[in-house]
N, C-alpha and C positions, 0 to 999 in steps of 0.2 A: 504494500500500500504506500511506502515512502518512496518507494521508488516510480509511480505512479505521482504522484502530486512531484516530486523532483521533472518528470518529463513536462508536466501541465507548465509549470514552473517555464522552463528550455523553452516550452513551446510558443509561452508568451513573449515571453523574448525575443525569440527568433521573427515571429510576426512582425514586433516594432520596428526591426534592425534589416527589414528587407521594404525597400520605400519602390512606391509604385512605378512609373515611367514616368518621368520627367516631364511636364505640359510642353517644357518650350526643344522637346524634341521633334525632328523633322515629322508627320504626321505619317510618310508613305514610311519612314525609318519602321517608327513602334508599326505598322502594319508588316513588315518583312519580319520584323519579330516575333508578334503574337502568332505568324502564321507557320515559322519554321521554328518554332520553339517552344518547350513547357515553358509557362512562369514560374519563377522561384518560390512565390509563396505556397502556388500549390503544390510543389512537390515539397516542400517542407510540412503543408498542411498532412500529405497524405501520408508522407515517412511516420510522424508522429504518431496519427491514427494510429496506421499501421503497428507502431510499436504497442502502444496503447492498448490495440484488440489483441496482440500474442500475449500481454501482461493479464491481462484479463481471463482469457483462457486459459494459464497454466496456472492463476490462481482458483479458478470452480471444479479444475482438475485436480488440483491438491487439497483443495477442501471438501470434493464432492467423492472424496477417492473412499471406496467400500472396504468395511472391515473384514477381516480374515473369517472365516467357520467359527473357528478355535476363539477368535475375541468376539463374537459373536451371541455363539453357546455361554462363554465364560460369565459373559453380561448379563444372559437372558437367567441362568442358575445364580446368580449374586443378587440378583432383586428380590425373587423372592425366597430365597434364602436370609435374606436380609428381611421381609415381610414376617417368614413365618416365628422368625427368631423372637421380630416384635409381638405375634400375637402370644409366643409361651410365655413372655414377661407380663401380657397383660393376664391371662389365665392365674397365672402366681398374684397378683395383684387384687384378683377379683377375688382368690380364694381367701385372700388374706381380707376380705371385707369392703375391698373398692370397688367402685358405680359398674355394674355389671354393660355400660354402655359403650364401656372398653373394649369390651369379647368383641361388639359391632364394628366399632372402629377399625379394631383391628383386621377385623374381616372383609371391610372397603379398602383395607390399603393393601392385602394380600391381593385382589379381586384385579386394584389398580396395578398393581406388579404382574399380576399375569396376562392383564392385555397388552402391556408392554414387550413382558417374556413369548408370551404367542406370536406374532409378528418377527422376536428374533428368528424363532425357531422353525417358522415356516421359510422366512430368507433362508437360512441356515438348509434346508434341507432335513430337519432332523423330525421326522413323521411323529414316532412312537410319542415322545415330549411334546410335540404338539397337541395330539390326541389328549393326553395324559393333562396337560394343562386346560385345553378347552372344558372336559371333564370335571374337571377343579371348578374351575373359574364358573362355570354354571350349576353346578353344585353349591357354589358360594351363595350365587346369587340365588337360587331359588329360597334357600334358608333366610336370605335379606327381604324378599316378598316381590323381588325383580322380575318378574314373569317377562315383561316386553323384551329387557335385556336377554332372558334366557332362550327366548325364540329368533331375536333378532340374530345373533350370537351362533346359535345352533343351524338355522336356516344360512345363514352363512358360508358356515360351513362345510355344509351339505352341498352345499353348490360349488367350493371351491374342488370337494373332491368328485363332484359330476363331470365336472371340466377337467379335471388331472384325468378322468376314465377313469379312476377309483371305484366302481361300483357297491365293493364289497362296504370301503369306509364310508361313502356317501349312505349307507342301508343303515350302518353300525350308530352314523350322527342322529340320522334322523329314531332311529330305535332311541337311543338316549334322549331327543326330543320328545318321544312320546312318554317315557319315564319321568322327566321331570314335567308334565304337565298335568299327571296323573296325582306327583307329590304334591302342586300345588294345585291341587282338587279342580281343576280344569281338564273332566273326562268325558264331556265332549270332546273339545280338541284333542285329547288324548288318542280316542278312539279313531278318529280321522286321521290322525297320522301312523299311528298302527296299522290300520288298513292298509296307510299308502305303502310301510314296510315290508308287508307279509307279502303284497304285489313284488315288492322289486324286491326280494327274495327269494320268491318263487320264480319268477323269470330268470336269476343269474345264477340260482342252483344254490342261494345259499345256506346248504343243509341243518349249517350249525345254530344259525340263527331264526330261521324259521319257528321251531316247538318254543323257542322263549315267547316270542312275539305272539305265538295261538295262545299261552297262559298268562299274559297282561291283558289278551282280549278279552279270553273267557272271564277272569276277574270284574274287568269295565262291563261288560256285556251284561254280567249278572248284579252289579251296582241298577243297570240301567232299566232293569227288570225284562233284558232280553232272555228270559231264559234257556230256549233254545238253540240260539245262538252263543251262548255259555257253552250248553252241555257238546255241543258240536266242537267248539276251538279245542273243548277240555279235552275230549277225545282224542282230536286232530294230534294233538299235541303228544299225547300220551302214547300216540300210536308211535311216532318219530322218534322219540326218546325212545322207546323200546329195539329200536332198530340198531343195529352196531354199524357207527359210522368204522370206514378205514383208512388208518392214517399214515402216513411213514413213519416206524419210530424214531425219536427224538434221542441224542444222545446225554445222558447228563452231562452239564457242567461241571467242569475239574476247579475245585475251588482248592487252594491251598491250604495248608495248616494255618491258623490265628499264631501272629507272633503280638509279643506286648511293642506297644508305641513307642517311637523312640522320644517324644513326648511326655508321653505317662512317669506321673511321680505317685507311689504311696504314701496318703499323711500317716503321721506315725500314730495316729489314736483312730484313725477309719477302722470300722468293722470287721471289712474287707479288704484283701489284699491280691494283688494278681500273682501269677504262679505260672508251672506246665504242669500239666498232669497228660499220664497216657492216657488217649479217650479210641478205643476200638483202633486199637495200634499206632495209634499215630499221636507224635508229643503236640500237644496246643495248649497257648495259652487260657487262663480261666481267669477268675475271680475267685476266691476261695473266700468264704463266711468267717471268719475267727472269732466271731463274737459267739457270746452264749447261748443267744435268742435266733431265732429262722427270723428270715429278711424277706421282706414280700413283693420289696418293691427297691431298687437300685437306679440311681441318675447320675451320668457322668455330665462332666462338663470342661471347661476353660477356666484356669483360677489364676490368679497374680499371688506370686510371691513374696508378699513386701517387706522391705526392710526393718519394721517392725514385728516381724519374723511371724506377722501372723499373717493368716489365705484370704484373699478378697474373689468369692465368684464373682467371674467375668457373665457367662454365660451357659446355659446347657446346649449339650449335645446330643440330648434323645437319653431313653432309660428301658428298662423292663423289666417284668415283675411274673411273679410265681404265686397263685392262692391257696387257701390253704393251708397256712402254718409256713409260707413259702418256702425258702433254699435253709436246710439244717446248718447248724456251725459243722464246720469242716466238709461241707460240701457247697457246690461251684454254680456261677453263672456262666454262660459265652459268649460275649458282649464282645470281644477284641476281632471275630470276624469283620463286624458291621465298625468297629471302629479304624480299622486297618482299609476300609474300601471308601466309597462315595461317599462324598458327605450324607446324600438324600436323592431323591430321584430326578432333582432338577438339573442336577453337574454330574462331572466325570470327575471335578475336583477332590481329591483325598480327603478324609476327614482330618483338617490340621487345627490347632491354635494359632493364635497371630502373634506374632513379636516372640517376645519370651517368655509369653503365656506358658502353661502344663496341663495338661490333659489329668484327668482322677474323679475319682469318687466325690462326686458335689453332694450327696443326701441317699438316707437310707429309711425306707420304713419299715419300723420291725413286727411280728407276728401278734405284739400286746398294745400296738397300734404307735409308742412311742418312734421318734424321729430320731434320725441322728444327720445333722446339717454340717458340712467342711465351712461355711462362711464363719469368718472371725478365728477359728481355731489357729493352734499355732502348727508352722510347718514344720519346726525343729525339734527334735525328740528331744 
């Protein structure tokens, strides 16, 4: 841009510094001129241009120039990565006694991350998270009371993959269309778009989805007091399911042994400690109980270590739990597969801490319902 207002600059200049024909030159003279020659001002006028449009264009080039897949996806899994993070701290918050209008909030700015994150992900090329987020994201909105959103959204959709020739996922959208119209007790419209699925499923063969779609009719059908047209889908339905589709088998996934993080610290007064144990021949990391009491419920997370030698949680990172008197002392959780992979299902990114954060045991609840929380504790034994 400076270099740009510098030419504008040149140019004026150069306009003042080039003076016109002379009046009291010979008349037929400036005609041999004008007629065998460019003027100087316009080829200075047009150099400039000239220069001016190349500046021009290698800047909407450099600024218009498209991001990589990989910064793309990265983007699209950090928003709402970053949304849902926000809705767990509002959940802790609500649980703790605050305005449950929070949960709401929270679930508008997930809603707003994911039409952001859909649009990466369809540039991107990345189908599955597309699907997976569209799904989300109308899912959200139904639970918000967004009916138009959830149609406009879905219908959308539906069209985007008519025109890709997606048949199968154009059938799959609008199936989810009639599901979430059904949740939000609009079964009319439900029904009408069921029908239009069971159509274009039955025409493209699609075996697998067909018997779902006959037992949301028969369901709507007998709401609407068609009863014969109930006992018909129900049938229908019953009769396909009975049939053995055949499939290629699928091979499992070779998932590697859980190793501990290289991250991961144990506080020295946590319940729980991580370990290997042999689990059906193979060494993997666990969690082992050390406490007295079964542990029913386990959350790790992101802690600061600070200088006052006590833990500050930064954040969680997911948790799980066992009912029942849960996990005995001296036996294990397997929590280090899922921490050792994806953060969650919107990235490829690893599950990491930032900076010089630590991975560990953020909260435990135990079987007599008491808590045990790492905030405030001291990291130093």
């Amino acid at each position: 841009m400076t270099l740009l207002v510098h030419l504008v600059e040149y140019y004026s200049h150069l306009m003042k510094s080039i003076r016109p024909f002379d009046d009291t030159l010979n008349l037929e003279v400036q005609k041999v001129v004008t007629m065998n020659s460019v003027s100087p001002r316009f080829l200075a006028r047009t150099l400039i241009l000239g220069l001016v449009s190349l500046i021009l264009l290698i800047g909407v080039s450099v600024n218009g120039q498209q991001r990589s897949r990989e910064e793309m996806l990265k983007e699209a899994g950090r928003l709402v990565t970053e949304a849902e993070r926000k809705k767990g701290e509002a959940v802790k918050q609500v649980a703790a006694g605050a305005d449950g209008k929070l949960l709401l909030e929270a679930d508008r700015l997930i809603a707003e991350s994911l039409e952001k994150a859909i649009e990466l992900w369809r540039e991107a090329g990345h189908d599955n998270r597309l699907k997976a987020g569209v799904e989300e994201l109308t899912r959200i909105y139904s639970v918000l009371g967004e009916y138009d959103r959830v149609v406009d959204r879905l219908t959308h959709e539906a069209e985007y993959w008519r025109e890709r020739g997606d048949v199968a996922a154009q059938a799959e959208t609008l199936y989810t269309l009639g599901i979430r119209q059904s949740q939000m007790q609009k079964n009319r419209a439900s029904i009408e778009t069921l029908e239009q699925v069971l159509a274009l499923s039955r025409s493209a063969g699609l075996r697998s989805l067909e018997p779902n779609v006959l037992a949301q009719l028969a369901s709507l059908y007998q709401k609407a007091g068609r009863v014969q047209e109930a006992e018909s889908a129900r049938a229908s339905a019953n009769k396909l399911w009975s049939m053995p589709i055949t499939t290629a088998p699928r091979m499992p996934d070779i998932i590697p042994p859980a190793t501990i993080p290289d991250q991961w610290v144990d506080l020295p007064n946590a319940p729980a400690a991580s370990s290997y144990r042999v689990i059906e021949g193979v060494n993997e990391a666990v969690l082992i109980n050390r406490s007295s009491k079964g542990i029913e419920m386990v959350s790790f997370g992101c802690v600061a270590l600070e200088d006052n030698k006590k833990v500050r949680v930064l954040y969680g990172l997911g948790g799980e739990g066992l009912n029942h008197g849960g996990v005995r002392p001296g036996s294990y959780y397997r929590p280090f597969t899922r921490l050792n992979g994806p953060l969650n299902r919107w990235t490829d990114e690893k599950t990491r801490c930032e900076g010089a954060a630590k991975m560990t045991l953020i909260e435990a609840v135990f079987d007599d319902r008491s808590i045990w929380k790492a905030d405030g504790i001291e990291w130093v034994p």
